[in-house]
KOLTOR-654986 format. One record per residue: x, y, z of N, C-alpha, C in turn. Coordinates in steps of 0.1 Angstrom, whole numbers, plus 5000, padded with zeros to 4 digits. Layout:
BEGIN
ATOM  n_X  n_Y  n_Z ca_X ca_Y ca_Z  c_X  c_Y  c_Z
ATOM    X    Y    Z    X    Y    Z    X    Y    Z
...
END
This chain:
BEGIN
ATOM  n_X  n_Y  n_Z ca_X ca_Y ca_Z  c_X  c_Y  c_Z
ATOM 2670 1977 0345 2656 1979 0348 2652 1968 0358
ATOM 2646 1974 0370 2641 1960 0381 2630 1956 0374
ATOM 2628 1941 0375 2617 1933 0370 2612 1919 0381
ATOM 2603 1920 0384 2601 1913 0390 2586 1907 0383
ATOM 2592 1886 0383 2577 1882 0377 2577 1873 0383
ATOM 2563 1870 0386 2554 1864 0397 2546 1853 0385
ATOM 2550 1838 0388 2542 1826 0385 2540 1815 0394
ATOM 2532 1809 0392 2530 1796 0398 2512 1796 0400
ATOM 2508 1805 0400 2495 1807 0400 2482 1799 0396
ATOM 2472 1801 0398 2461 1785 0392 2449 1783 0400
ATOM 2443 1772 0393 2431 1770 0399 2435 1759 0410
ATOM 2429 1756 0421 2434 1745 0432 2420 1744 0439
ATOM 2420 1731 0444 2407 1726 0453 2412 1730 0466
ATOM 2404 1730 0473 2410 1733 0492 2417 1722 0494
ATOM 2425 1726 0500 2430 1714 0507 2446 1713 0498
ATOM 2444 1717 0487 2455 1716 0479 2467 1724 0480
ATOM 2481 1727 0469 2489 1733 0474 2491 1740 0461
ATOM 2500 1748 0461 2507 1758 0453 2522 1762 0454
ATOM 2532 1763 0444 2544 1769 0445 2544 1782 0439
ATOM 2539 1794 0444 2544 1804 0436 2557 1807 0437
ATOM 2561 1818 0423 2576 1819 0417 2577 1838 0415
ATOM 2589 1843 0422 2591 1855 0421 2607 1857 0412
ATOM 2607 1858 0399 2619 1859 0399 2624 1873 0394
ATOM 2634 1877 0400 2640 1890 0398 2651 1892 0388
ATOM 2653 1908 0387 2660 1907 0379 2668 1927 0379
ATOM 2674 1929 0374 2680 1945 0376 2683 1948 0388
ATOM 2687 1943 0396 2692 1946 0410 2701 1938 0419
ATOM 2712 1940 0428 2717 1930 0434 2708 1921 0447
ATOM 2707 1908 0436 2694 1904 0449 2699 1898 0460
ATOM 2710 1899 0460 2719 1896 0477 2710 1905 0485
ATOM 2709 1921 0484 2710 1926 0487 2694 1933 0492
ATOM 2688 1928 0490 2672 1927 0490 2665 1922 0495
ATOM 2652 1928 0505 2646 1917 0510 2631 1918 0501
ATOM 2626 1906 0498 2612 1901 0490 2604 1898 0496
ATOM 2590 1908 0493 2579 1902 0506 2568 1900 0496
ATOM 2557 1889 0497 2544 1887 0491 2534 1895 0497
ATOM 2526 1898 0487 2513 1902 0492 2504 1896 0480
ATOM 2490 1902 0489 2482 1895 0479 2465 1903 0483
ATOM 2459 1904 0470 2448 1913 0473 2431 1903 0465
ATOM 2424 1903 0475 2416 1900 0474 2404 1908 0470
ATOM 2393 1899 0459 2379 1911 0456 2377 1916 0465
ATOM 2376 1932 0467 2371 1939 0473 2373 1941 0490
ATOM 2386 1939 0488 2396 1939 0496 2410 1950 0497
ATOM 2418 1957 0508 2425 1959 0501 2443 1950 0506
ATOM 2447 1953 0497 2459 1943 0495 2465 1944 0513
ATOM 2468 1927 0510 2481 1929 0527 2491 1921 0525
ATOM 2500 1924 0532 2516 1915 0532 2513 1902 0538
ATOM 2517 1893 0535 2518 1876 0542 2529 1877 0542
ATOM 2540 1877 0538 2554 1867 0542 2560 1878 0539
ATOM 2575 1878 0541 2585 1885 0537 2601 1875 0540
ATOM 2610 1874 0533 2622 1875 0530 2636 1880 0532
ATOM 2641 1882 0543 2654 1890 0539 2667 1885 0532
ATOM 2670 1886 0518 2685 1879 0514 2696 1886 0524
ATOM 2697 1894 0533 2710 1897 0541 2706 1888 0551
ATOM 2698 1889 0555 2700 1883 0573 2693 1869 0572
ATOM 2685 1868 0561 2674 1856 0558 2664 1856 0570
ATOM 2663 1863 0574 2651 1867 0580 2638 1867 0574
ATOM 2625 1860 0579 2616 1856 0576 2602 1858 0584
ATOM 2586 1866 0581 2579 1869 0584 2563 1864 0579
ATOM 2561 1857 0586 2541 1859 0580 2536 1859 0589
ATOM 2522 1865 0581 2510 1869 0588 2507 1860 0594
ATOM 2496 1861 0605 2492 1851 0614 2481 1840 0603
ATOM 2471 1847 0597 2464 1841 0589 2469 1824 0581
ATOM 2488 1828 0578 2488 1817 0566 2499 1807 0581
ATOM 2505 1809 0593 2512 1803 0598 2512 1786 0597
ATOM 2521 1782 0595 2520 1766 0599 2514 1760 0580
ATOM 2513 1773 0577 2510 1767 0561 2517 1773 0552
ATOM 2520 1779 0549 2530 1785 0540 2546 1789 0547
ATOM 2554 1784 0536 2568 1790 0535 2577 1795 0525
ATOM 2580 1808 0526 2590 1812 0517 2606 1805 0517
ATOM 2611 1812 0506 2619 1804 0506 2629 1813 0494
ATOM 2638 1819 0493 2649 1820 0486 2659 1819 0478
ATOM 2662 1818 0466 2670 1809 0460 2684 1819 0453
ATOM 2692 1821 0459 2703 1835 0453 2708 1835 0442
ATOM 2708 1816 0436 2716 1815 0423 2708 1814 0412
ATOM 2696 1818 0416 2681 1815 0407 2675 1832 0409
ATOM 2680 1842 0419 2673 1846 0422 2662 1849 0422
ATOM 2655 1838 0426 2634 1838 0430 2637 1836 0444
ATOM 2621 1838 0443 2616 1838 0457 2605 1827 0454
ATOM 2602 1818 0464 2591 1813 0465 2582 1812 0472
ATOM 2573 1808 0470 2561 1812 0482 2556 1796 0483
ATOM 2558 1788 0492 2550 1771 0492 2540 1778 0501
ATOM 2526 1771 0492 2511 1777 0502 2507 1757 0500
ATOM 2504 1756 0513 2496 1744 0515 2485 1741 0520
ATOM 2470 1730 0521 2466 1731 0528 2456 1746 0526
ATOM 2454 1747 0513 2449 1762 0505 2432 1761 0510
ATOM 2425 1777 0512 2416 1775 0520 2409 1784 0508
ATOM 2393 1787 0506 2389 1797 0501 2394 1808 0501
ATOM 2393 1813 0514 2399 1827 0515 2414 1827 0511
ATOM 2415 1820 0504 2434 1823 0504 2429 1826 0483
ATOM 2419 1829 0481 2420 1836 0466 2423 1845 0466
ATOM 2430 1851 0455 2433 1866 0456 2442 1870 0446
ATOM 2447 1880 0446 2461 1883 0433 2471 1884 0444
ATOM 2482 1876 0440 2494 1876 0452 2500 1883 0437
ATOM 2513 1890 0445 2519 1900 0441 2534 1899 0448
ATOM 2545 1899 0442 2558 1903 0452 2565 1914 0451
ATOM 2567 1918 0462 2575 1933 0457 2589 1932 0469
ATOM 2600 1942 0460 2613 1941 0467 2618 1956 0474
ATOM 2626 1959 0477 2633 1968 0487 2644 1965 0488
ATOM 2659 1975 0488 2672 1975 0495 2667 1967 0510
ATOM 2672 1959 0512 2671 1952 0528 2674 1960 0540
ATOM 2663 1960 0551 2670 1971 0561 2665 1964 0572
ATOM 2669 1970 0585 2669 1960 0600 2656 1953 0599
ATOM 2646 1962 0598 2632 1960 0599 2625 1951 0589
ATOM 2632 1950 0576 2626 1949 0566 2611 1938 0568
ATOM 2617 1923 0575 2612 1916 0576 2607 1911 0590
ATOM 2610 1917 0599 2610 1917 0612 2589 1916 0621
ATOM 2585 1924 0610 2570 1925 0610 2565 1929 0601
ATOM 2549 1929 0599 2543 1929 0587 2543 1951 0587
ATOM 2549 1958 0594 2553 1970 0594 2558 1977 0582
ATOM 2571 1968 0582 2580 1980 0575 2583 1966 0560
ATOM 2574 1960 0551 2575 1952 0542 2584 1959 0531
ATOM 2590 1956 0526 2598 1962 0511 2587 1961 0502
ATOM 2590 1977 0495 2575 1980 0486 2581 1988 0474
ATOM 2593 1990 0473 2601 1998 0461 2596 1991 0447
ATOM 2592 1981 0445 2595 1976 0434 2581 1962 0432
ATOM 2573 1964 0420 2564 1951 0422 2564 1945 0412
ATOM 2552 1933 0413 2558 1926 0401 2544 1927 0395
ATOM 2536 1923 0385 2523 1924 0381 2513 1916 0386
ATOM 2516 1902 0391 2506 1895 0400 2505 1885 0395
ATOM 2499 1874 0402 2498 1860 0397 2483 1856 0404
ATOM 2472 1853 0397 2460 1846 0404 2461 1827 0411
ATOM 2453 1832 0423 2455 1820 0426 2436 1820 0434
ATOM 2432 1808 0428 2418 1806 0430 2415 1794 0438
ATOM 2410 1793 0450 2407 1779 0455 2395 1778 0457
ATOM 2388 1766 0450 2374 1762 0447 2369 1754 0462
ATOM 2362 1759 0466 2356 1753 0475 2348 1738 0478
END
């Protein structure tokens, strides 16, 4: 059974940081690429970063650039998301979901791996 669970989540002042934690599980995560998303009230959800474990190929949105990095760990298999530098608008339910890895997977916020999600992690920055 694929399982994917999403922690690191919390309350944070601006300015602050966060480690979220994707860790997998029922699938070869060589073999997979892991992208974040995250959905805000009344909003609807969008991809920020993505992951490839084949090519390690790596994607985010323009929004989080120069502040967050993913990051991959194959013998832990997680994924992590470092968000720094945390702004209001960065509240929301971040979410990770996976996909068989393919050329595109991570190449743009297009073609994100969406086969598989995990239930979400809140992350709130107080202004």
């Amino acid at each position: 059974e694929v399982q994917l669970v999403e922690s690191g989540g919390g309350l944070v002042q601006a300015g602050g940081s966060l480690r979220l934690s994707c860790a997998a599980s029922g699938f070869t995560f060589d073999d997979y690429a892991i992208a974040w998303f995250r959905q805000a009230p009344g909003k609807e959800r969008e991809g920020i970063s993505c992951v490839s474990n084949v090519d390690k190929s790596t994607w985010y949105v323009e929004t989080v650039w120069g502040r967050v990095t993913i990051s991959s760990d194959n013998a832990k298999n997680t994924v992590y998301l470092q968000m720094n530098s945390l702004k209001f608008e960065d509240t929301a339910v971040y979410y990770c979901a996976a996909a068989p890895a393919a050329i595109l997977s991570c190449y743009s916020g297009s073609y994100l791996p969406q086969d598989y999600w995990g239930q979400g992690t809140q992350v709130t920055v107080s202004s």
